[in-house]
N, C-alpha and C positions, 0 to 999 in steps of 0.2 A: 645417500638416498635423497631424492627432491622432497618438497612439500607432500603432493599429492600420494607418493608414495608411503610415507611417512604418516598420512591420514588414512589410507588403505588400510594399512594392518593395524592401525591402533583401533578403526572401527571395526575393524577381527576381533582384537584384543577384548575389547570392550564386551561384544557377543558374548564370545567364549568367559567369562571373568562372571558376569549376570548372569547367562543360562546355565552355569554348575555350581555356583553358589546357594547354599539353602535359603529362601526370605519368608521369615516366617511373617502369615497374612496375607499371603498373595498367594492364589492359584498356578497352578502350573503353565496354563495359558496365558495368563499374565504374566510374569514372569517370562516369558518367551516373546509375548510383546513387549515388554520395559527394555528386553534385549535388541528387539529388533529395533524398538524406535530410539534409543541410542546412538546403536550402531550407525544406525540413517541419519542423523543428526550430527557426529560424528564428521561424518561424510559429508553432509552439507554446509559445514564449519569448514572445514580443510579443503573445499573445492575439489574434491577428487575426479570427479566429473562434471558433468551438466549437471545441475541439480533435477532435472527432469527424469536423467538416465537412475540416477541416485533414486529417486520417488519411486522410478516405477520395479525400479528390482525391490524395494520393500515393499511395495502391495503384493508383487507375485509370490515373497517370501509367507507375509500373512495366509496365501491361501493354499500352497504348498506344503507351510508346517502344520495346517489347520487347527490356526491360530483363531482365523474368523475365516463366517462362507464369503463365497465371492458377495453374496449379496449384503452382507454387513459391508463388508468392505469398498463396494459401490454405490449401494443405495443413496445416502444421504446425500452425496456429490451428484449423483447427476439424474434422479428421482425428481430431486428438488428443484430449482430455478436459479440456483447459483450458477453454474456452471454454463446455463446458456445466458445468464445475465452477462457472464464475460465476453461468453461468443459474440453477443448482441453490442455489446460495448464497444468491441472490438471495428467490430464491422462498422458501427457510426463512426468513432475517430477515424475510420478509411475514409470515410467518406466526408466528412468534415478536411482533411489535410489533402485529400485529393480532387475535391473541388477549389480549393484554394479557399475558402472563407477565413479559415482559421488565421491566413496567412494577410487577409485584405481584413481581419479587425486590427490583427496584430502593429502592423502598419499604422493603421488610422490611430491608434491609440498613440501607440510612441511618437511619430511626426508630431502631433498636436500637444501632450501632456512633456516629452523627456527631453530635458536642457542639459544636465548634468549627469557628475555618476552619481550620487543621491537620485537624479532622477531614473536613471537606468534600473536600478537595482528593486527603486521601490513601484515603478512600472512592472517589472520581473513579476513581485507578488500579485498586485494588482491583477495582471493577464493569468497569474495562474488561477487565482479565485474565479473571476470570472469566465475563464473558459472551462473549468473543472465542473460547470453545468452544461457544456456542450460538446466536453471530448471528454467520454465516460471512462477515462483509463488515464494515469499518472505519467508514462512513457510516448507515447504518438504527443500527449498536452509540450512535455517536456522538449521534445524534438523539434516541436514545430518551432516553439517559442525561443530555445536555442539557433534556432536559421534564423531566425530575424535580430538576435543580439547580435550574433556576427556581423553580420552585414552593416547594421547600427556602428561596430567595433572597427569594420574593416573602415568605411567611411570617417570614422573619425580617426582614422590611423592612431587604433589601441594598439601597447605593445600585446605580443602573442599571452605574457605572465597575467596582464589585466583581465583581457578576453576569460583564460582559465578561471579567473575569481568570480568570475559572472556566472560563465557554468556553474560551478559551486550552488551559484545564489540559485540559478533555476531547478537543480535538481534537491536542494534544499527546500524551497518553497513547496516543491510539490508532496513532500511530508505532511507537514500540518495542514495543507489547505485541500490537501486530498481526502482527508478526513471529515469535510465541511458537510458535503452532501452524500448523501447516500450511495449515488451512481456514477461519486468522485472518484474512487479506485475499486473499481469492481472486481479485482482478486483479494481486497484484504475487510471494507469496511461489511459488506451482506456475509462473510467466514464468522468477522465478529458476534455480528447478530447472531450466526446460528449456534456459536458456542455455547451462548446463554441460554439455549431453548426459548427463547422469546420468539420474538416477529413484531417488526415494526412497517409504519410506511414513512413513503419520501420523507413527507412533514414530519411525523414524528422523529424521526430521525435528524431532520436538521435543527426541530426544538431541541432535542438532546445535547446533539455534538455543534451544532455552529458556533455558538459562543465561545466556546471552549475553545477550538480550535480556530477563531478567527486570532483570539486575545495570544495563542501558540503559537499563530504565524507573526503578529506584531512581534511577539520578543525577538522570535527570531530572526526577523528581515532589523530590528536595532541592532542585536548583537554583532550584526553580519555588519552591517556600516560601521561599527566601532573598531573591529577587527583587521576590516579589507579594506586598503585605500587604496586610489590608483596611484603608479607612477611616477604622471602626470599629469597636466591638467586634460581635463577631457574638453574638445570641442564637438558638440554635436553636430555633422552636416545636414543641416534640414533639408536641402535642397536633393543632395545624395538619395536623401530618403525618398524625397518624391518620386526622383526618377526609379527608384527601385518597384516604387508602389503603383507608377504609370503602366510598368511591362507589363503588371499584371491584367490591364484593360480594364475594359466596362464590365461590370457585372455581367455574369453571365445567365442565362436561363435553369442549367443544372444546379449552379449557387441558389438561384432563388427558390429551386424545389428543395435543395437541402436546406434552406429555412425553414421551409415549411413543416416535411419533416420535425427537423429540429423543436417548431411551435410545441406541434403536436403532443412530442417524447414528451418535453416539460411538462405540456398539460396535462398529460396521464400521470405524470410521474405525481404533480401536486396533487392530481383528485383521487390519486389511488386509496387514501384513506376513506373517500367517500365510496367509490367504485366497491371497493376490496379486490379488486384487482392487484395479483404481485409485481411488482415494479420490474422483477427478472420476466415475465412472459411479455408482459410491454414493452421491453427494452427489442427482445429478440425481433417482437412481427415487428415493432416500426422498422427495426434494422432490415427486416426480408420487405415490408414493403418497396423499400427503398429501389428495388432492384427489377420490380416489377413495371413496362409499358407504359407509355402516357401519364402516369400519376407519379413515377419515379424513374427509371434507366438513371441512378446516380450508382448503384454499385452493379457492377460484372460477375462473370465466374474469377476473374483476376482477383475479385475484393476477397474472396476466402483465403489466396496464399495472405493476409493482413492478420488471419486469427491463428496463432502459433499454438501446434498442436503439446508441445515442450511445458507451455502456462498452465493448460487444462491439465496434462499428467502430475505434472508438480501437484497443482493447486490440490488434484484430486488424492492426492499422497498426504498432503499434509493435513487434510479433511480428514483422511483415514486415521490419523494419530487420536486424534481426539476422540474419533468415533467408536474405533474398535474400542482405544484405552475404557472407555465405558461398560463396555460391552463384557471385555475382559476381567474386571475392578482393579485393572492399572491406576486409570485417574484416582479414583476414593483411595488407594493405598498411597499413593504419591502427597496424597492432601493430607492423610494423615501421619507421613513421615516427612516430609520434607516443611509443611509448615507451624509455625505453632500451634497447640492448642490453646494457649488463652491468646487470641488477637486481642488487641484493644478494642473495645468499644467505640468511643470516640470513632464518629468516619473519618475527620480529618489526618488522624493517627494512624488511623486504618492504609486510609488512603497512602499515608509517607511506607506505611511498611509493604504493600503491597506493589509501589514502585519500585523499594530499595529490592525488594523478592525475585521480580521482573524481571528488572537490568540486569542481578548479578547473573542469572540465568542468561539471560539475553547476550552477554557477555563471553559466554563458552557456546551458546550456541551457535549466535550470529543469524539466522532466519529469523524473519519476525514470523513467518508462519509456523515453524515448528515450535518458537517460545508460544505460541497462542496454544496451540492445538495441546500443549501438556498445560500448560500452568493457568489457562480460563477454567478447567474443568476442574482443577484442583482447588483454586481461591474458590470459585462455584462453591464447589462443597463444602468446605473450610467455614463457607460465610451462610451458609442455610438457615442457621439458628436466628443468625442478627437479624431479621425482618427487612434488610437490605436488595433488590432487587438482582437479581444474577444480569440482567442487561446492564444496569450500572458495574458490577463487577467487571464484567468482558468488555465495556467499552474502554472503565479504566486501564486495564491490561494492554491491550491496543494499543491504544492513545499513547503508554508512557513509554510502549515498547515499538513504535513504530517512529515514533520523535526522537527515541536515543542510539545515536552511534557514534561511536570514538573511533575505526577504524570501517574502509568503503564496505565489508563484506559484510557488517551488522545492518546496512537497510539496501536492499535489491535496488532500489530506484538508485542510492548514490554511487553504487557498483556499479551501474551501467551508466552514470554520468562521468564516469572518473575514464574512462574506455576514451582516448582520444578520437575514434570514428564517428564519435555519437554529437562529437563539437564540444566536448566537457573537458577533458583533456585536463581537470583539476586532480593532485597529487593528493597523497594519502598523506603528508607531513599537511597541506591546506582543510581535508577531511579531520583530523588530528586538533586543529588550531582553532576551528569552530563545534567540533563534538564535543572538547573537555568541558568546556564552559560551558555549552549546552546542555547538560548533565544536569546543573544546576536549576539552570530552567524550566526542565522535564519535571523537577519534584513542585516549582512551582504551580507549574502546570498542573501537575493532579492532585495538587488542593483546590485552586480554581474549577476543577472540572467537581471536585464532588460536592463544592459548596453550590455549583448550578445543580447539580443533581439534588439537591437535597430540594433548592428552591423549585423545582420541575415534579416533583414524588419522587423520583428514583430512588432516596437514599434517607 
């Protein structure tokens, strides 16, 4: 039997073992949810399928074993503004990679700043930060920025093993610095916020997490240079470059209106604290503006095949762990069997045990969205009493379990960078040789994150 086969029936297994065993303190619908969101989980470790096809037969099972109504099981996903904050996100990075802007800073950056592989690599971060405010999604940022290391690679005739280590570096980058802003990865950083029952804006949100996750992307983009060296020596062809950067011509008048745009989003995105306007309703209309006569004609009916219907059913599945597990008293059972009852006090201690709690989970699951959607709810509750903010809880969860993977299938983004069609084409022993270590980082990391949190109120 293959893999995928071999994940089939153990997530049977798994069912079957949970829904006939007695657990005393759980409900009978719980109980049937802990079964089902296992089994799904299970399944989305083992790659048994699309993880999408995986999501959406555990929501149909939720409301066929009436487990939860349809309406628990959708409302929070797409009631709310998540779910269109993605579509909205989506549709800017079409529009941003399909105007070519993304591609004409790209350029102007590296010609002028990257001499070396030092310079290559720490350009890489560089371009992710700063475009991570203008291409609302991890994957199109990562794509684009990958076509122009090539090109950088092919010009200085890199060997093909170099090129791979850059991949690496790009879909690595986009971990921690996707974290930075709010509208950095819009399938994982607004899931966090809602695990918590909070609600924050743009700003609040990058007071929280920018620090944190800037200081996460340093270690990371060091460790990556101490690890990965080229070959040989790199020459950079500047002139190569130019002529890359000529085809592209003179600016065009579409690029200019996707600036404008672009103004705009930012600008709403900063005064939404003032507005109170949600950053997800903002995201979608400038995205539909975009598409509209004279003031836009930047996206088509073409721009919607851009928003993959596969992300929203996932996304909307792994919402539902969380959601239902509430609904059911899965989560509060699971807080109170799986974690201690005396945590430490101390947040900095907190913080180490709530990493090491994470990961190990993180570890069999492999999703960062299904470790979210069980173990934010659970630390949640676990940490009630402490006077500690549940957004600080659910950021830290996030944060230490979206930075940690030791093999490509523990973070989506290095999964799809490792996929040679995507230009990553880096191997799971290279995934491997910067995870371990990385490891170590993650706990430093979320001492750093709670001692900002303490200094911000959070904690």
């Amino acid at each position: 039997m293959n893999k995928k086969t071999i994940g089939f029936f153990s997530g049977i297994i798994v069912f079957a073992i949970i829904a006939l065993m007695p657990i005393p303190g759980l409900s009978a619908k719980g109980k049937m949810d802990l079964a089902l969101s296992l089994m799904t989980v299970v399944w989305w470790a083992t790659q048994i399928a699309q993880p999408a096809f995986v999501g959406g037969i555990y929501l149909m099972l939720l409301i066929i074993m009436n487990v939860a109504t349809p309406v628990q099981v959708f409302s929070s996903a797409w009631t709310g503004s998540i779910m269109w904050l993605v579509i909205g996100a989506y549709l800017i990075a079409g529009a941003v990679n399909e105007s070519g802007l993304g591609q004409r800073i790209a350029y102007s950056f590296i010609i002028k700043f990257v001499r070396s592989w030092k310079g290559i690599v720490i350009s890489i971060f560089a371009l992710t930060f700063i475009l991570a405010l203008l291409i609302p999604h991890p994957w199109p940022r990562a794509f684009m920025i990958m076509s122009v290391i090539t090109v950088v690679a092919e010009t200085a005739h890199m060997p093909k093993r170099d090129l791979a280590k850059l991949g690496l570096a790009v879909f690595a980058a986009s971990c921690p610095l996707s974290g930075v802003f709010y509208t950095g990865d819009t399938s994982l950083n607004p899931l966090a916020v809602a695990a918590s029952g909070q609600s924050v804006n743009f700003v609040s949100y990058f007071v929280y997490m920018g620090v944190p996750m800037i200081i996460a992307a340093l270690l990371t983009m060091f460790l990556f240079l101490f690890l990965f060296k080229p070959s040989q020596e790199v020459h950079i062809d500047v002139e190569a470059l130019k002529q890359q950067q000529a085809q592209l011509g003179g600016i065009t008048a579409k690029e200019v209106r996707t600036i404008i745009w672009l103004i705009i989003a930012i600008g709403l995105w900063l005064t939404s604290g003032i507005t109170g306007l949600d950053v997800g309703w903002l995201t979608l209309i400038v995205a539909l503006m975009m598409s509209l006569p004279v003031v836009g004609g930047i996206l088509t009916a073409k721009s919607w095949e851009g928003v993959p219907v596969n992300v929203l059913v996932f996304l909307t599945s792994a919402i539902a762990i969380g959601n239902v597990g509430k609904v059911t008293g899965m989560n509060s059972w699971l807080a109170k069997t799986l974690i201690p009852s005396n945590l430490p006090t101390n947040i900095y201690l907190l913080a180490i045990v709530i990493t090491l709690f994470a990961m190990i989970i993180h570890m069999f699951m492999g999703s960062v969205i299904a470790v979210m959607g069980i173990t934010i709810p659970a630390f949640v509750a676990a940490t009630a009493h402490m006077g500690i903010s549940p957004l600080a809880v659910s950021l830290l969860v996030f944060s230490v379990t979206n930075l940690h993977y030791i093999l490509p299938f523990h973070n989506l983004a290095i999964l799809v960078g490792s996929d040679p069609d995507t230009g990553g084409g880096y191997t799971q022993k290279d995934v491997m040789r910067l995870g371990i270590p990385l490891t170590a980082v993650v706990f430093v990391v979320a001492i750093v994150e709670m001692f900002w949190f303490h200094l911000v109120g959070l904690a």
